[in-house]
C-alpha positions as CSV (number, residue, x, y, z in Angstrom):
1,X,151.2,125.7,132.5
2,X,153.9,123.5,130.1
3,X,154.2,125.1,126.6
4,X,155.1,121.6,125.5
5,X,152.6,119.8,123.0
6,X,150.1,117.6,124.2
7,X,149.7,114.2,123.0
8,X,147.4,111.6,123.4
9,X,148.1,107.5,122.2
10,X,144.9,105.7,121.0
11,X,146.5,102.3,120.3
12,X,146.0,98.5,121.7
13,X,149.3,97.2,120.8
14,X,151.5,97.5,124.1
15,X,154.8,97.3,122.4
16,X,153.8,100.1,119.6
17,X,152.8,102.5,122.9
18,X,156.2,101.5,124.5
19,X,157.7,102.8,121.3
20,X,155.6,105.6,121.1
21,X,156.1,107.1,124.5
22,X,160.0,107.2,123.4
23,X,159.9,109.1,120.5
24,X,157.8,111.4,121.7
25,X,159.0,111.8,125.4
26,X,162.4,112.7,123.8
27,X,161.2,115.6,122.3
28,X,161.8,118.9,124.4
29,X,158.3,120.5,122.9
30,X,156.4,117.7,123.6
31,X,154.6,115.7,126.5
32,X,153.1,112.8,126.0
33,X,150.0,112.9,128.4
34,X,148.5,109.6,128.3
35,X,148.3,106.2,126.6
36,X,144.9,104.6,126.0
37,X,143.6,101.7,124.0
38,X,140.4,101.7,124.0
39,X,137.9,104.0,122.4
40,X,135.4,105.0,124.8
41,X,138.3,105.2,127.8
42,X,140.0,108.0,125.2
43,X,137.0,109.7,125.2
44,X,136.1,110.3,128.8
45,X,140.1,110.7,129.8
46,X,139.3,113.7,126.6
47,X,136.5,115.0,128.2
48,X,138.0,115.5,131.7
49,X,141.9,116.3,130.8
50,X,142.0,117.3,127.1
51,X,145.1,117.1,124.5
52,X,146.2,118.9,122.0
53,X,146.9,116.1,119.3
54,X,145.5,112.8,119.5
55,X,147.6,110.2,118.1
56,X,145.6,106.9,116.8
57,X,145.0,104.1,115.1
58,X,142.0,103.2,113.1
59,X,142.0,99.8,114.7
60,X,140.8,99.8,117.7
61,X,139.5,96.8,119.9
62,X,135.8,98.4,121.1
63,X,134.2,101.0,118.5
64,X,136.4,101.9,114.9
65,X,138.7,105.2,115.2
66,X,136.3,106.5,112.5
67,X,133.4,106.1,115.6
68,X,136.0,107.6,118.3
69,X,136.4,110.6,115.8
70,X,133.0,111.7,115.5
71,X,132.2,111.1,118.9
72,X,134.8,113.7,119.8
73,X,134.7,115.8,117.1
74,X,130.8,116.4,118.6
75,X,131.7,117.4,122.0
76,X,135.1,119.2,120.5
77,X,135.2,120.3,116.9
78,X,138.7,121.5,117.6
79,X,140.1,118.6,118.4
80,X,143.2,117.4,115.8
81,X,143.7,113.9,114.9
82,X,146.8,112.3,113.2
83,X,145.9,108.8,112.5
84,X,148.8,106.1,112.6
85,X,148.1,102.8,111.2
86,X,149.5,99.6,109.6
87,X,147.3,100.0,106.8
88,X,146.8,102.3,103.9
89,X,143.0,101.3,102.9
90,X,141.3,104.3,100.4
91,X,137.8,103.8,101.9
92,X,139.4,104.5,105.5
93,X,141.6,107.4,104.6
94,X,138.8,109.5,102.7
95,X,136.5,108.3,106.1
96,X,139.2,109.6,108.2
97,X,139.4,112.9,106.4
98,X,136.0,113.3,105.6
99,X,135.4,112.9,109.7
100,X,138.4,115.7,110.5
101,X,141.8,113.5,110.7
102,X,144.6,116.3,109.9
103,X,146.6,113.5,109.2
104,X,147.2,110.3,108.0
105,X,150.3,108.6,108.3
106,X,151.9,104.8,108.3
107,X,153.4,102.8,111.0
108,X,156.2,102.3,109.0
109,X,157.2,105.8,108.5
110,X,160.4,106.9,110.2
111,X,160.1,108.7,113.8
112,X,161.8,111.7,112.9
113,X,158.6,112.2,110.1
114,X,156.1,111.4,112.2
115,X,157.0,114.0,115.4
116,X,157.6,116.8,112.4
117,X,153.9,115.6,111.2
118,X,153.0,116.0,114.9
119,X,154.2,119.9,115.2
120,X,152.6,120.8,111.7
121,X,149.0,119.2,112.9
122,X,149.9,120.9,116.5
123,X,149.8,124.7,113.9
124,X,147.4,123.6,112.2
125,X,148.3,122.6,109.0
126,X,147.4,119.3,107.1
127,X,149.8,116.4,106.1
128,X,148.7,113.6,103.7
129,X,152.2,111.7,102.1
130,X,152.3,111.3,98.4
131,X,151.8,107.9,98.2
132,X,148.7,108.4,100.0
133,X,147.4,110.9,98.1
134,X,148.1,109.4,94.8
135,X,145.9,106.5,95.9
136,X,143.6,108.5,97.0
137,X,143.6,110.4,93.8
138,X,143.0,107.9,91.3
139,X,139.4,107.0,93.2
140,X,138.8,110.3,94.2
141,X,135.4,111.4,92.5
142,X,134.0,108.0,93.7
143,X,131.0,107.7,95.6
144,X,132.5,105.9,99.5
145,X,130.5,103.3,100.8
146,X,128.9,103.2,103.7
147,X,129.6,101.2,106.9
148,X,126.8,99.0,106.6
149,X,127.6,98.9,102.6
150,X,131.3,97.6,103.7
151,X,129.3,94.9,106.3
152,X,127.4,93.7,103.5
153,X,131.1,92.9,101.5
154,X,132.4,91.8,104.1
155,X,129.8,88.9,104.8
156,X,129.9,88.1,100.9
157,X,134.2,87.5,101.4
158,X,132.6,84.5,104.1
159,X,130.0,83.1,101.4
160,X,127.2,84.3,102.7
161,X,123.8,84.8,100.7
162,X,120.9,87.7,100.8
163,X,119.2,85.7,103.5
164,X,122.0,84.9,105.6
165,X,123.2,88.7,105.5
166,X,119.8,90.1,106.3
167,X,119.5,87.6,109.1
168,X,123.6,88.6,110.3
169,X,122.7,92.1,110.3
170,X,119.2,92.2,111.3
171,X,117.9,93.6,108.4
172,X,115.3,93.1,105.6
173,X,116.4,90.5,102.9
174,X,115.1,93.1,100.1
175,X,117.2,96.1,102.4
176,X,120.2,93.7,102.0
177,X,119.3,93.4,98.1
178,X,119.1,97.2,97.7
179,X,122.8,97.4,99.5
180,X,124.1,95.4,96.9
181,X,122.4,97.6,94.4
182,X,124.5,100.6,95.7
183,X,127.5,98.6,96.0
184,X,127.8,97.6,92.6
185,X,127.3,101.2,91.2
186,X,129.7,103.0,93.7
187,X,132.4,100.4,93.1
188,X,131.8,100.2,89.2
189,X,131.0,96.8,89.4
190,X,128.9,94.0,87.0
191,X,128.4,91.6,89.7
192,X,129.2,90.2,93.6
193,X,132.2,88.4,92.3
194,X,133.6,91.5,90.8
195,X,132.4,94.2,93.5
196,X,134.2,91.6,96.0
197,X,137.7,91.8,93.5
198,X,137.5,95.9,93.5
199,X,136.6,96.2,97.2
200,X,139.8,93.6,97.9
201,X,142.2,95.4,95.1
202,X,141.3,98.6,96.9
203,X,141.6,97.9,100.5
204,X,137.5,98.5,101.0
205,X,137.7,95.4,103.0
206,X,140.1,92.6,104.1
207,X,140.5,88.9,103.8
């Protein structure tokens, strides 16, 4: 058996895995065991071969990382996660750590960091940069919102009414109403217009 660290690639950008595989293949602790972009093909290649770190983005093209990590996390509460993303949104990264991600790291960050980040998760240790964690601070007693709170938003950044949402999302019209309701406390918010300004300002959703 190799003593080398496992790692697994969740990502559906080909040239970012091409990129990947180099940092970490030239690394003499580590092996990078396969490289997957979908969400439910990580899971089953999980369940039958394992890892010891999976590497992933929050992005993915069939169910959201946030999905992929409970659904492992239930089979394998030991499993440790460094997410790797474009994006540093505040209601993602408390998901993410809420949901077990060890760490949370930008694409941008240089290789060098993000292999070092790779051997702390590997001990067990967490790693959260500053910058993240200063954002994440500032919101940090705040209520998050919940996946079907952050559908409603996004469907109000496309214009859409009550009726049109509830009919979108298959829902009651007052359900939608009572959504909004939650919304508008959680984000500290007097109105649609303004709980869509905060939820934009704070990366809650996207245009």
């Amino acid at each position: 058996m190799s003593d080398k660290i496992r790692v697994l690639n969740l990502d559906d950008h080909p040239v970012w895995r091409l990129g990947v595989a180099s940092v970490i293949n030239a690394q003499q602790d580590m092996e990078l065991v396969a490289q997957l972009s979908t969400g439910r093909e990580t899971i089953d290649y999980f369940r039958n071969h394992g890892a010891d770190v999976i590497l992933m983005d929050l992005r993915l093209p069939d169910i959201s990382g946030i999905e992929f990590m409970i659904a492992i996390r239930t089979e394998f509460p030991g499993a440790r996660f460094v997410i790797l993303t474009a994006f540093a949104r505040e209601n993602e990264i408390r998901r993410a750590l809420a949901e077990g991600a060890q760490a949370y790291l930008l694409k941008s960050m240089p290789s060098s960091e993000l292999v070092d980040v790779i051997r702390q998760v590997h001990a067990g240790k967490r790693k959260i940069p500053a910058p993240i964690m200063a954002q994440l601070a500032e919101h940090y007693s705040d209520e998050l919102l919940t996946d079907r709170e952050v559908e409603v938003l996004r469907h109000l950044v496309d214009g859409h009414r009550n009726r049109e949402i509830a009919e979108r999302l298959f829902i009651a019209e007052e359900t939608v109403k009572a959504h909004m309701r939650h919304i508008l406390d959680k984000l500290g918010a007097n109105d649609r217009t303004q709980a869509l300004a905060i939820a934009l300002r704070r990366g809650v959703i996207q245009l």
